[in-house]
Each structure stands twice: as structure tokens, then as C-alpha cells.
N, CA, C and O atoms as a CHARMM CRD file, in Angstrom:
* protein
*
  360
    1    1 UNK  N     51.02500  32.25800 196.01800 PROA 1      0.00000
    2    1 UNK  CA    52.35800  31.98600 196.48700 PROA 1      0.00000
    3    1 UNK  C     52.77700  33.11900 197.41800 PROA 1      0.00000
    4    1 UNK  O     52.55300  34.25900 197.00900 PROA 1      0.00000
    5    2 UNK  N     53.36000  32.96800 198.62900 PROA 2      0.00000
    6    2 UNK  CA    53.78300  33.62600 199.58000 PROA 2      0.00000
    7    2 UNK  C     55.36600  33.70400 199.63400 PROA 2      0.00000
    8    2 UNK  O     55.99600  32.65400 199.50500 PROA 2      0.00000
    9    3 UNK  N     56.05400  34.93700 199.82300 PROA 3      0.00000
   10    3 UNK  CA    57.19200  34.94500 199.75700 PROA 3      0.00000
   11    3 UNK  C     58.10300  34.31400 201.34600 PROA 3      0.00000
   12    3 UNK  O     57.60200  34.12400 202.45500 PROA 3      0.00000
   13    4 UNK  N     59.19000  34.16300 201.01700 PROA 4      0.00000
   14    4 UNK  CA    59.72900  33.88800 202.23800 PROA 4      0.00000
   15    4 UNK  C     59.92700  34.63600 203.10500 PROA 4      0.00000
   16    4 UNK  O     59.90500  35.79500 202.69100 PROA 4      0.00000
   17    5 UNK  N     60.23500  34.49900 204.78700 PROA 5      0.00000
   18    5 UNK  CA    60.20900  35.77800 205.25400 PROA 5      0.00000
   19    5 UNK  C     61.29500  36.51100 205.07500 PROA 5      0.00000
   20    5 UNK  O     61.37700  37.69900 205.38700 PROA 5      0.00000
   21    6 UNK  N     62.39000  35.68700 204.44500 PROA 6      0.00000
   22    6 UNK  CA    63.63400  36.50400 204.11600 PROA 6      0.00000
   23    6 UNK  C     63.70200  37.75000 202.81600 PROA 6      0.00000
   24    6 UNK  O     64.39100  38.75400 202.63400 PROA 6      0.00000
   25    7 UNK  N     62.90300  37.25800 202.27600 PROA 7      0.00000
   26    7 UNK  CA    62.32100  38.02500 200.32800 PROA 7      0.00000
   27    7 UNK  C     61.76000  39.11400 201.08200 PROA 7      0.00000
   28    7 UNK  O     61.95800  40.31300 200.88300 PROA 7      0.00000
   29    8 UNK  N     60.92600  38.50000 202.10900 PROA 8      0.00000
   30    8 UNK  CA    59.29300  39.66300 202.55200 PROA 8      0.00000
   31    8 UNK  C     60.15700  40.57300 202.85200 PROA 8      0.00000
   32    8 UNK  O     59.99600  41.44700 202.00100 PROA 8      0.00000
   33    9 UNK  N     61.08900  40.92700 203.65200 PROA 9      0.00000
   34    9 UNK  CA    61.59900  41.47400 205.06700 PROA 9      0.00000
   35    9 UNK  C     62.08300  42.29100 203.79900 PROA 9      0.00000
   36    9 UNK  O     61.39200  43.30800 203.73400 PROA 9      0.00000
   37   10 UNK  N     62.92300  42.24300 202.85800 PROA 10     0.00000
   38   10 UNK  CA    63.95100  42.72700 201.81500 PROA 10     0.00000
   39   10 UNK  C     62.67000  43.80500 201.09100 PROA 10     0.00000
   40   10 UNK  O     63.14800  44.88100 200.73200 PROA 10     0.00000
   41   11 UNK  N     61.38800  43.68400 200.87800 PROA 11     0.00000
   42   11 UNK  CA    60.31700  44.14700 199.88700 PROA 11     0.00000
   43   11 UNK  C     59.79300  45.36800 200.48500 PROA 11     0.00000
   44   11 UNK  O     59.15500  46.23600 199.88800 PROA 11     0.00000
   45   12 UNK  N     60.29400  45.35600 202.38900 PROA 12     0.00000
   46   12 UNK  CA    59.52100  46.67000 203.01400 PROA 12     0.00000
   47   12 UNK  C     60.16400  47.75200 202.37300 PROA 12     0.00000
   48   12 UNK  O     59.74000  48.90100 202.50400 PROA 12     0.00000
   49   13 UNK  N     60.96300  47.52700 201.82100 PROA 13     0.00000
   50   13 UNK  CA    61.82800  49.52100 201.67800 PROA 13     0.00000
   51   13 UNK  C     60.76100  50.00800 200.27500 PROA 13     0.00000
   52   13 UNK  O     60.68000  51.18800 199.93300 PROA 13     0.00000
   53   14 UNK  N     59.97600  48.85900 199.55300 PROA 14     0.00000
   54   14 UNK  CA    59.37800  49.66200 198.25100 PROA 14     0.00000
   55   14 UNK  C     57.80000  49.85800 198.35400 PROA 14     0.00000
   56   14 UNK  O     57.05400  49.09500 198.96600 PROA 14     0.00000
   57   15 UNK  N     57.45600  50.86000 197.74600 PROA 15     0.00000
   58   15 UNK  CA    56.41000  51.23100 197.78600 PROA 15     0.00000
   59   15 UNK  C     55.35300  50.69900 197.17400 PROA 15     0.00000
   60   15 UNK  O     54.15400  50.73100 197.45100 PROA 15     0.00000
   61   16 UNK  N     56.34300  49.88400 195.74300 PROA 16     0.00000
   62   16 UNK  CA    55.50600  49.93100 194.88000 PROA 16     0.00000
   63   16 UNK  C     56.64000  48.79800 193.95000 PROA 16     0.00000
   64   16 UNK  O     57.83500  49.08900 193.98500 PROA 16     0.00000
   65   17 UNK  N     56.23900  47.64100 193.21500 PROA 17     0.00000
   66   17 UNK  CA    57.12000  47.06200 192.24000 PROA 17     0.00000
   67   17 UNK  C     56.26400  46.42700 191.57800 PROA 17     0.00000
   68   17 UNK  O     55.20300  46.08400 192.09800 PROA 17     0.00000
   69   18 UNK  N     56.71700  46.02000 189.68500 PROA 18     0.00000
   70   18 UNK  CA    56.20100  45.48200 188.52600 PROA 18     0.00000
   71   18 UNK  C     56.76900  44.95500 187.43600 PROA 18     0.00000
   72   18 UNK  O     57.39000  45.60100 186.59300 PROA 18     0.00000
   73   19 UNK  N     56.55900  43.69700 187.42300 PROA 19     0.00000
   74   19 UNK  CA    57.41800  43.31300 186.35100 PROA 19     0.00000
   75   19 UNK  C     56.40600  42.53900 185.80700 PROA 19     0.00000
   76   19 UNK  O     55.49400  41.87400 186.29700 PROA 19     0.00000
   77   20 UNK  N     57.00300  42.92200 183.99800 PROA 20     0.00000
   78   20 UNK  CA    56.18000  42.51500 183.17600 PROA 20     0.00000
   79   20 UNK  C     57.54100  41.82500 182.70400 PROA 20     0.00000
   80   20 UNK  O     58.70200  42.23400 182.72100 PROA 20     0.00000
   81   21 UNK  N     56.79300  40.26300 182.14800 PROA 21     0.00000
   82   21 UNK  CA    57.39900  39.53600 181.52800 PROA 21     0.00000
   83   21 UNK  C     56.91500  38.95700 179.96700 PROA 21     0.00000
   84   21 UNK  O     55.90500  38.28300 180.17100 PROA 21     0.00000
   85   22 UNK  N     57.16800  38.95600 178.82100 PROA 22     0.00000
   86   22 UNK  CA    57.11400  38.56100 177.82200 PROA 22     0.00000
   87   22 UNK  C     58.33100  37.42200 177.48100 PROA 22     0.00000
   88   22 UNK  O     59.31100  37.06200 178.13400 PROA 22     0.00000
   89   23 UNK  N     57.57900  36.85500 175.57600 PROA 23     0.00000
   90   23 UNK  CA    58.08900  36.19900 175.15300 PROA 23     0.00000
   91   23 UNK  C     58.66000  34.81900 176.12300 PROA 23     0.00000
   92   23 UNK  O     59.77000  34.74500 176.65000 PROA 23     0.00000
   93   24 UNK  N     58.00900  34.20400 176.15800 PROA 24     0.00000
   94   24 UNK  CA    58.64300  33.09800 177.08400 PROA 24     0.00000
   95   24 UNK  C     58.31500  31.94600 176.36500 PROA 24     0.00000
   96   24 UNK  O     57.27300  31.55500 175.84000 PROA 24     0.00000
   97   25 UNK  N     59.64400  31.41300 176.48000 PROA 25     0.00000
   98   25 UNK  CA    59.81600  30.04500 175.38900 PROA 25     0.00000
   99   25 UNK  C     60.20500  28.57500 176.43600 PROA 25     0.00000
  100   25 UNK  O     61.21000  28.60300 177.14500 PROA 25     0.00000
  101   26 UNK  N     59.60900  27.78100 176.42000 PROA 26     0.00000
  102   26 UNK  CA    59.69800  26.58700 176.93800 PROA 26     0.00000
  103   26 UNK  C     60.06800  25.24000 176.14500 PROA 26     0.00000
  104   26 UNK  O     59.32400  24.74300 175.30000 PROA 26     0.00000
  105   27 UNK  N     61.50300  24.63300 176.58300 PROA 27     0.00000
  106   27 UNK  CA    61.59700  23.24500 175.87800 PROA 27     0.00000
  107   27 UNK  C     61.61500  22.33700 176.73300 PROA 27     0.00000
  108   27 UNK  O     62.36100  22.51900 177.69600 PROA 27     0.00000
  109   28 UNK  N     60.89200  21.19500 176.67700 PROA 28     0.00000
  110   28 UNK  CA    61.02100  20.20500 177.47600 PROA 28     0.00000
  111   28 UNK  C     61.46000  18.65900 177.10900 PROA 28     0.00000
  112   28 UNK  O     60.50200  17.96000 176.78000 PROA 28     0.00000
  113   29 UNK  N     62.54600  18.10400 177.10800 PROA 29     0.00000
  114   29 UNK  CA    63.31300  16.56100 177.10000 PROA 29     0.00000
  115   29 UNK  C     62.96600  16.12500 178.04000 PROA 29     0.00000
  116   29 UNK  O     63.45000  16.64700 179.04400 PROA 29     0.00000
  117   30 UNK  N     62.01400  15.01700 178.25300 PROA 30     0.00000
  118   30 UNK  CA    61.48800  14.11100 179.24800 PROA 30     0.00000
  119   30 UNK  C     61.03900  15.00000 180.57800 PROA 30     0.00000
  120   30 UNK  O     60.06200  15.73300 180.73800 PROA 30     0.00000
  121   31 UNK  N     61.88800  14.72900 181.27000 PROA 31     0.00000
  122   31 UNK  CA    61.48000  14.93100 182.88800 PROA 31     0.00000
  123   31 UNK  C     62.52300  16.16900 182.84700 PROA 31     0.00000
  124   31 UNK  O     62.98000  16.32900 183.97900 PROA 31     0.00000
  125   32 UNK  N     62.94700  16.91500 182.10100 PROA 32     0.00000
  126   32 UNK  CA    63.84000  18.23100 182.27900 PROA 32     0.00000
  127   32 UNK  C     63.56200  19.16600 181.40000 PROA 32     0.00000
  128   32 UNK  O     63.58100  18.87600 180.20400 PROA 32     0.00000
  129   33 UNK  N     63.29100  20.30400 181.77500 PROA 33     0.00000
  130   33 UNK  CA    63.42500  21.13900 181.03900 PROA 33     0.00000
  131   33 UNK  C     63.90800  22.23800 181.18500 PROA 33     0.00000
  132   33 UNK  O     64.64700  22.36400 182.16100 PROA 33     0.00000
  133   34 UNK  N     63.68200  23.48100 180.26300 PROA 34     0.00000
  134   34 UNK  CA    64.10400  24.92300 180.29800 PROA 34     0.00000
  135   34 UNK  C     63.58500  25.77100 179.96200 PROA 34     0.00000
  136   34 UNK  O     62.90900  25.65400 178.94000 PROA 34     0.00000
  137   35 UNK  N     63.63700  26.93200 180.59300 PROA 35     0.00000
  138   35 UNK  CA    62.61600  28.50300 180.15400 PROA 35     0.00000
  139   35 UNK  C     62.82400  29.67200 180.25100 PROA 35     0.00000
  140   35 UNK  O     63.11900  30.11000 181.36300 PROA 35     0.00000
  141   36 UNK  N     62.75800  30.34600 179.39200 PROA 36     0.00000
  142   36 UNK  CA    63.42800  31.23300 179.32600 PROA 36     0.00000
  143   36 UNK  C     62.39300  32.89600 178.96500 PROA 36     0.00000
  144   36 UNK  O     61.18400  32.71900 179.11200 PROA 36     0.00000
  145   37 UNK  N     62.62700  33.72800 178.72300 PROA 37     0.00000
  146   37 UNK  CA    61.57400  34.82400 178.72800 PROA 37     0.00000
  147   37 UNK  C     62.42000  36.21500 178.93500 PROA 37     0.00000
  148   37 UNK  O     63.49300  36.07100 179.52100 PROA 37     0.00000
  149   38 UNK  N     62.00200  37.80300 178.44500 PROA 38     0.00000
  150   38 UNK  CA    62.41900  38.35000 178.57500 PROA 38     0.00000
  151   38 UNK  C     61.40500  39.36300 180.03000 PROA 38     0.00000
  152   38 UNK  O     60.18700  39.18600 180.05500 PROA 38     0.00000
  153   39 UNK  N     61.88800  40.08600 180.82700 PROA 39     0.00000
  154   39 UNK  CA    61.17100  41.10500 181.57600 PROA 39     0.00000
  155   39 UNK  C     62.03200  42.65800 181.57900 PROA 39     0.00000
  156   39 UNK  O     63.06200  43.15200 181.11900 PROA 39     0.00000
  157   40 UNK  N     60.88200  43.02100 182.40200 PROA 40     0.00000
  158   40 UNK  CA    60.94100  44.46400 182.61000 PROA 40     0.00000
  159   40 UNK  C     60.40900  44.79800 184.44200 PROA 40     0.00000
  160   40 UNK  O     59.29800  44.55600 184.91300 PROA 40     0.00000
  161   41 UNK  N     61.35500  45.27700 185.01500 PROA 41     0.00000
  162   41 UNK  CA    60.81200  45.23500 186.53800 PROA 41     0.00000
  163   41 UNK  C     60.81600  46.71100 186.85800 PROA 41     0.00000
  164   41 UNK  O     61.82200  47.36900 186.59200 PROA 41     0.00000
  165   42 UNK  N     59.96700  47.16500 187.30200 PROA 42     0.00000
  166   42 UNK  CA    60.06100  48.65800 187.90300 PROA 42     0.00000
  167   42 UNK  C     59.89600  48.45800 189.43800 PROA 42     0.00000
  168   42 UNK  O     59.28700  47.58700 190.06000 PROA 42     0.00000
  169   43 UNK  N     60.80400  49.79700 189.96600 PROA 43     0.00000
  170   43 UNK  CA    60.65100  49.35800 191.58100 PROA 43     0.00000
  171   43 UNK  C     61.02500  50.98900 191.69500 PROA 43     0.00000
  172   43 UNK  O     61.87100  51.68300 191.13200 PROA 43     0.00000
  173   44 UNK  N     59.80000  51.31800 192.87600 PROA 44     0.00000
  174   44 UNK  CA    59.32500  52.21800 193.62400 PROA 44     0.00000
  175   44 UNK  C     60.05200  52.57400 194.88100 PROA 44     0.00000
  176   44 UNK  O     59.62400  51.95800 195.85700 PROA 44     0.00000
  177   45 UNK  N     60.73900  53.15200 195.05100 PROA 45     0.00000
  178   45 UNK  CA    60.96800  52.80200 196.68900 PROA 45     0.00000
  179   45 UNK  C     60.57300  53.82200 197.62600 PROA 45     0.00000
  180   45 UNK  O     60.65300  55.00900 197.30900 PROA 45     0.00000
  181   46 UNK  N     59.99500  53.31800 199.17500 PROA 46     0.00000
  182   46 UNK  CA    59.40000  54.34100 199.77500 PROA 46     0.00000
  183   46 UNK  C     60.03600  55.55000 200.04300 PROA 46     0.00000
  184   46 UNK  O     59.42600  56.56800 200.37000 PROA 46     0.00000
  185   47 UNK  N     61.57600  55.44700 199.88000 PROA 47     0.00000
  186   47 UNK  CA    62.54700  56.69200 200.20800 PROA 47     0.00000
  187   47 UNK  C     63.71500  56.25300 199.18500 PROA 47     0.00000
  188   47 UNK  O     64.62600  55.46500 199.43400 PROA 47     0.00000
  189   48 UNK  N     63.45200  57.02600 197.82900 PROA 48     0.00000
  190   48 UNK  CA    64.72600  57.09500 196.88800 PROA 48     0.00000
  191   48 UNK  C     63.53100  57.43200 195.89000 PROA 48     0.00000
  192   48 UNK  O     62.31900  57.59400 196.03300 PROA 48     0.00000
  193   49 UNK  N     64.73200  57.47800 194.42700 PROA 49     0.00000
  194   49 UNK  CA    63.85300  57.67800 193.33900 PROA 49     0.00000
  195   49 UNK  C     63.12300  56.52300 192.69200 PROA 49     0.00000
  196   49 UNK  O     62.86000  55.93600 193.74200 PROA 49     0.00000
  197   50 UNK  N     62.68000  55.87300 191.89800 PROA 50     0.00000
  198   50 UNK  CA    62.56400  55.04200 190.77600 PROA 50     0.00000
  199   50 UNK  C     63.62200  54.64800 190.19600 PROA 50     0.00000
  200   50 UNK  O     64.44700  55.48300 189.82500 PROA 50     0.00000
  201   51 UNK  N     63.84100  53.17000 189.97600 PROA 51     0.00000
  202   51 UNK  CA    64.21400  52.46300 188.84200 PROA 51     0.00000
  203   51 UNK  C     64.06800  51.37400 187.93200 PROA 51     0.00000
  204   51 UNK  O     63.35000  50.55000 188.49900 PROA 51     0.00000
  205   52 UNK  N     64.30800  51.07000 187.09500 PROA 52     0.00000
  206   52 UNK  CA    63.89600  50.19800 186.18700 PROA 52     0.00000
  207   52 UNK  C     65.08600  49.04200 185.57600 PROA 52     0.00000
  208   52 UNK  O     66.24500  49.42100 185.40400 PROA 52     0.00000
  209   53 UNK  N     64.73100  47.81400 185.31800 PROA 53     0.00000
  210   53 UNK  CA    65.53800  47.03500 184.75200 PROA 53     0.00000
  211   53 UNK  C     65.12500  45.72800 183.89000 PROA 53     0.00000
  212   53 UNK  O     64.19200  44.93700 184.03100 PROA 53     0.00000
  213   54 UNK  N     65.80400  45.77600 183.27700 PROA 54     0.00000
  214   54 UNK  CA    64.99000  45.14400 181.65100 PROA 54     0.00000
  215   54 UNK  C     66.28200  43.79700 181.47800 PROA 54     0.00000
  216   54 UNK  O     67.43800  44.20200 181.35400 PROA 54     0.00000
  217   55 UNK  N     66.10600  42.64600 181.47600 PROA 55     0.00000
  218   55 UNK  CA    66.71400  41.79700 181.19500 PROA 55     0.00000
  219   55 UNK  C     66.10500  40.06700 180.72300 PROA 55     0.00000
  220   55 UNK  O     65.11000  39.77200 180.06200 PROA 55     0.00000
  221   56 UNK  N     66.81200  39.45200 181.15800 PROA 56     0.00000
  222   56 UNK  CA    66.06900  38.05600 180.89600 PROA 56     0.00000
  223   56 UNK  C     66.23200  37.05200 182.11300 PROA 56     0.00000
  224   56 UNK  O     67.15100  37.29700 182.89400 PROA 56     0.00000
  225   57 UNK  N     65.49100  36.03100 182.33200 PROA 57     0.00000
  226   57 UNK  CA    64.91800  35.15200 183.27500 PROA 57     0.00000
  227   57 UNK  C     64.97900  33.82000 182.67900 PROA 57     0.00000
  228   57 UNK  O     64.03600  33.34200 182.04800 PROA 57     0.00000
  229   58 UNK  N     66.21600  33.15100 182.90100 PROA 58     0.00000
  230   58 UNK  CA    66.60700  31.67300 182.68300 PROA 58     0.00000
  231   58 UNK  C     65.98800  30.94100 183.98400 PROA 58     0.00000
  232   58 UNK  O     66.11500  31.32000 185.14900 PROA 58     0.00000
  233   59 UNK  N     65.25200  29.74400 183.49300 PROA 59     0.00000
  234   59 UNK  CA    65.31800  28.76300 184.25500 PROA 59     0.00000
  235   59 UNK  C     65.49100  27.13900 184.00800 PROA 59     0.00000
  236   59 UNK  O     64.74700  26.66200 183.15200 PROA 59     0.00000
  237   60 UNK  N     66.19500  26.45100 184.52500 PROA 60     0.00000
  238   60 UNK  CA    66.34600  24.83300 184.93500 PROA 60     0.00000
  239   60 UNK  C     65.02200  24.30400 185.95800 PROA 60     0.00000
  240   60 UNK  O     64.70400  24.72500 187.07000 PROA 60     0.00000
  241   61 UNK  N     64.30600  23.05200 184.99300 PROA 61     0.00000
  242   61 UNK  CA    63.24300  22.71400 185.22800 PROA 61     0.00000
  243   61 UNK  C     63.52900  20.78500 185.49200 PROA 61     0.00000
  244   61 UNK  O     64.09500  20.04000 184.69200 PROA 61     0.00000
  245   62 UNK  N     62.98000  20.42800 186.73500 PROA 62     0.00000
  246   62 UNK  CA    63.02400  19.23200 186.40000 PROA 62     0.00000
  247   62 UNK  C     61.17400  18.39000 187.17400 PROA 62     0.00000
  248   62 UNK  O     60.34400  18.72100 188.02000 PROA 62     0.00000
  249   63 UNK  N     61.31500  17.59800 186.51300 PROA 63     0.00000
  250   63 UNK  CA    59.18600  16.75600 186.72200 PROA 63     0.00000
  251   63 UNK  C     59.93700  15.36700 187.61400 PROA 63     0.00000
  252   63 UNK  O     60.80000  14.53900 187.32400 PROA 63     0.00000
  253   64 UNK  N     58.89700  15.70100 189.09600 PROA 64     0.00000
  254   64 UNK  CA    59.54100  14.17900 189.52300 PROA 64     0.00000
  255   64 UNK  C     57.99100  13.82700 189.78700 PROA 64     0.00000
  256   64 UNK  O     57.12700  14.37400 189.10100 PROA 64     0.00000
  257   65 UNK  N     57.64100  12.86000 190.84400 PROA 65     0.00000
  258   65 UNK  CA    56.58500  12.25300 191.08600 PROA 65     0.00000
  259   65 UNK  C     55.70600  13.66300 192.07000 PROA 65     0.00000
  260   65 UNK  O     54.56600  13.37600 192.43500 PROA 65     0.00000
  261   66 UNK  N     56.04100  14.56600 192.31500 PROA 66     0.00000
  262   66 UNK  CA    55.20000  15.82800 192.92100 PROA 66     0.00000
  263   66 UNK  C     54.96400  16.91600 191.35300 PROA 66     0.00000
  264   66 UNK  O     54.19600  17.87200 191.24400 PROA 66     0.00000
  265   67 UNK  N     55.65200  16.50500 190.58900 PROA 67     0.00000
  266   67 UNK  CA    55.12900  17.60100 189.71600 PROA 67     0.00000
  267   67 UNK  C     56.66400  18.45100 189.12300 PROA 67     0.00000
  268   67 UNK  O     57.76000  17.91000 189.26300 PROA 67     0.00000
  269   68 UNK  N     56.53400  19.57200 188.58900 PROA 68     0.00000
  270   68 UNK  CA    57.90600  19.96500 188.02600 PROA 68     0.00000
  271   68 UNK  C     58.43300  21.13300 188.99700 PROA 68     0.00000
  272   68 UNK  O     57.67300  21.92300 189.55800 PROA 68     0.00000
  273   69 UNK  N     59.61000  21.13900 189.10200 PROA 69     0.00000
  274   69 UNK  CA    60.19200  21.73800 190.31700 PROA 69     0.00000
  275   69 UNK  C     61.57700  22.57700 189.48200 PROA 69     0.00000
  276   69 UNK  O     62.29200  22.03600 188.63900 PROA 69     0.00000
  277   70 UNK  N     61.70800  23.96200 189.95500 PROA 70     0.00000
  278   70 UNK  CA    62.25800  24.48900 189.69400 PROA 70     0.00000
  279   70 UNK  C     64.23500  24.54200 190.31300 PROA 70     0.00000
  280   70 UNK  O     64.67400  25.03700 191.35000 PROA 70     0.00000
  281   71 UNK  N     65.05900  23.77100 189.09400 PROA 71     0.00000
  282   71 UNK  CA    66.29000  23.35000 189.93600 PROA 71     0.00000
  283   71 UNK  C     66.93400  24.85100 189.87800 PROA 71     0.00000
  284   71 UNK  O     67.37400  25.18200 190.98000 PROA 71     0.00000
  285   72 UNK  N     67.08600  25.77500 188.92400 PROA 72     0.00000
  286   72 UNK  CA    67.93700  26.70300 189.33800 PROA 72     0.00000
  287   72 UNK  C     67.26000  28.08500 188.57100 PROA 72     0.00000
  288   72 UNK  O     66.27900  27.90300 187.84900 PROA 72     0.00000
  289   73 UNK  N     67.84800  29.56500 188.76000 PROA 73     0.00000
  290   73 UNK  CA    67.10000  30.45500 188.30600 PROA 73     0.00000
  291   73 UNK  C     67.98800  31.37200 187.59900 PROA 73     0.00000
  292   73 UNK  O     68.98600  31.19800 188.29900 PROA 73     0.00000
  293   74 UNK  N     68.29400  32.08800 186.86000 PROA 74     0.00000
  294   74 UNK  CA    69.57100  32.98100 186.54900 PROA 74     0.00000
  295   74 UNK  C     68.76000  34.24700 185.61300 PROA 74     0.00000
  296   74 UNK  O     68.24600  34.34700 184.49900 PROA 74     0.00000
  297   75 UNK  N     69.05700  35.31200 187.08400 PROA 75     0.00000
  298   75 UNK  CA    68.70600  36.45400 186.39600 PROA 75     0.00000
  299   75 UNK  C     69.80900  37.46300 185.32400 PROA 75     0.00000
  300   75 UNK  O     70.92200  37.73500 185.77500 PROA 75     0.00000
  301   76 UNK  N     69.52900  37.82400 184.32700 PROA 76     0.00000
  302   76 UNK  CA    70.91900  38.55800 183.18700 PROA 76     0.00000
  303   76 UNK  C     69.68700  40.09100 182.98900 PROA 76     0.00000
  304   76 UNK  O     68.63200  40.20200 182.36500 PROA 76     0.00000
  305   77 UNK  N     70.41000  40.97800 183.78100 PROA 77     0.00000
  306   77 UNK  CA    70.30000  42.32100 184.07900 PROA 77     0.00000
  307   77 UNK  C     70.64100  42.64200 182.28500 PROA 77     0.00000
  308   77 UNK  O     71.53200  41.90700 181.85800 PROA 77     0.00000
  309   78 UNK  N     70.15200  43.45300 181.41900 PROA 78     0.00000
  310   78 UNK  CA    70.64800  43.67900 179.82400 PROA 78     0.00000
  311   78 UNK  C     70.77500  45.08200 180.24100 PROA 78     0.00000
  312   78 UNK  O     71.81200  45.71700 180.04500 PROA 78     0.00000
  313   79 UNK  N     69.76700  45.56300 180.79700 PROA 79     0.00000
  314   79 UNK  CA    69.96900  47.44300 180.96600 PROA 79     0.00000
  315   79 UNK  C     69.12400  48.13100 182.15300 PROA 79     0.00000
  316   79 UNK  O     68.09500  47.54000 182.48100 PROA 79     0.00000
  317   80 UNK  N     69.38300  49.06400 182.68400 PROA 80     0.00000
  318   80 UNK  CA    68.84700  49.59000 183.91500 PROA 80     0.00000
  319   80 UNK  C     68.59000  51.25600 183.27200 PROA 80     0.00000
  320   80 UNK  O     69.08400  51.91100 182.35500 PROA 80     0.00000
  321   81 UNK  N     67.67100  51.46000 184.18400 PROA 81     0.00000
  322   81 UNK  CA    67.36500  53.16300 183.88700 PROA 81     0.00000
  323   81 UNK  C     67.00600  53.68300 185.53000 PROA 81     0.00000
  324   81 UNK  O     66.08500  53.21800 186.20200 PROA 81     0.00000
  325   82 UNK  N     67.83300  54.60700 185.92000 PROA 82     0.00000
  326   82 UNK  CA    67.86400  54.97800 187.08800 PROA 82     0.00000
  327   82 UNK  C     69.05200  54.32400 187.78900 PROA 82     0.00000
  328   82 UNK  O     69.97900  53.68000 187.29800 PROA 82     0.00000
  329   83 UNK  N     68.73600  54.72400 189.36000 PROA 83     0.00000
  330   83 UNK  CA    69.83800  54.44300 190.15700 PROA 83     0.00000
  331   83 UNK  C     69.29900  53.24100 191.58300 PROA 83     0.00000
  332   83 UNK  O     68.58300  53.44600 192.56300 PROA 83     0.00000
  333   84 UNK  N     69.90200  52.21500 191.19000 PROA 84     0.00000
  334   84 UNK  CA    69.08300  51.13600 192.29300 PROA 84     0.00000
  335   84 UNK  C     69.82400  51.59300 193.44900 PROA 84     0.00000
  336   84 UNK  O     70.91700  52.14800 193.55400 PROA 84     0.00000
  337   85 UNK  N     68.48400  51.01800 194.74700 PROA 85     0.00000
  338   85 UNK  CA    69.38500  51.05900 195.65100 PROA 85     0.00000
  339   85 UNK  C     69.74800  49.86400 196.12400 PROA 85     0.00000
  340   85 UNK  O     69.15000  48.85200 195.76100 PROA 85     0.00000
  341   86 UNK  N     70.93100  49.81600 197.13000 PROA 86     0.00000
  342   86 UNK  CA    71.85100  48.98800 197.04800 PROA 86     0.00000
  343   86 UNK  C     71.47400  48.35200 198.42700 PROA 86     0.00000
  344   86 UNK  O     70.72300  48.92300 199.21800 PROA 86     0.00000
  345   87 UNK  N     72.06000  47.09900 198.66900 PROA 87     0.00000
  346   87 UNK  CA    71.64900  46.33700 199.93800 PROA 87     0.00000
  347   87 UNK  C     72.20200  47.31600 201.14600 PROA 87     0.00000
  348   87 UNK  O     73.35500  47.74600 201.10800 PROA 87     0.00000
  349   88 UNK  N     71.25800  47.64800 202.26200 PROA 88     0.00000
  350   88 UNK  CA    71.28500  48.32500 203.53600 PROA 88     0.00000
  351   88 UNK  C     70.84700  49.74100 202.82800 PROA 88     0.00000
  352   88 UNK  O     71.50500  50.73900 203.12100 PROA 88     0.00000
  353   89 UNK  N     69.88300  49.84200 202.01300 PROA 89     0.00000
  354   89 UNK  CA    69.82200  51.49100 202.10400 PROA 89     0.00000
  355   89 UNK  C     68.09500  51.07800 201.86900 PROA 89     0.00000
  356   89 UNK  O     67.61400  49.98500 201.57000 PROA 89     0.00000
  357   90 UNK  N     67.51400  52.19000 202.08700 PROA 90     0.00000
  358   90 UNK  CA    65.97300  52.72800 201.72800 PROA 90     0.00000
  359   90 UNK  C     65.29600  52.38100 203.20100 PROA 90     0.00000
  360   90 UNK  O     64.10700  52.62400 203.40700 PROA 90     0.00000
């Protein structure tokens, strides 16, 4: 999977990023479902310090005749360690 060029363009300021994701639970009712999972993302950046952020990764799932397609995504930030940087910096 290739990012968009809008994601790509946003990814030059880091040096380095990782996210580990656990526990991921999936329910599925017919042609809809949901998923959910906890992570951990570390991000490097080529000019700042390190930071880290630990939360969870909701998603809305629906199956049509191409296969199952992702309707919506909702990231919930639980805790950070360090200082992110903020849109227009690095």
C-alpha cells in the first residue's frame, strides 16, 4: 500500500516512525462491521526530539461486491510522552 501524496508530503519532516499495534478485536453483523485495537506510535523527527503516543484505533467496516472497505477511522490519543510537533514545523 502506497500512501497518498498528501500523507507522503506530511512524512518528509521524520526520520524515522513505528507503530506497534496489539489486541485487536473484530465483530462482524453481515456486510458491517467493527475493529478496534490498541497502539503505540513512535516518531523520529529529522529536526526535533522524539515522541511517542499510545492510544486506540476504531474502525467502521462495510463488505460490498469489491470486498470490505473501510467507512470511517477514529484515532483516541490515551497518552503521549514527549513533545509533538505541530503542523508547519520540522
Amino acid at each position: 500500500m502506497t500512501a497518498s501524496p498528501d500523507i507522503a508530503d506530511r512524512l518528509t519532516i521524520f526520520a524515522a516512525l513505528q507503530h506497534f499495534v496489539s489486541n485487536v478485536v473484530v465483530s462482524v453483523d453481515g456486510d458491517a462491521a467493527t475493529a478496534q485495537n490498541y497502539f503505540v506510535s513512535h516518531h523520529v523527527p529529522k529536526h526535533g526530539d522524539a515522541y511517542t503516543y499510545g492510544g486506540t484505533f476504531e474502525f467502521a467496516l462495510v463488505h460490498d461486491t469489491e470486498g470490505w472497505r473501510i467507512t470511517s477511522h477514529t484515532i483516541r490519543i490515551l497518552w503521549e510522552a514527549g513533545h509533538a510537533l505541530r503542523a508547519g514545523h520540522g
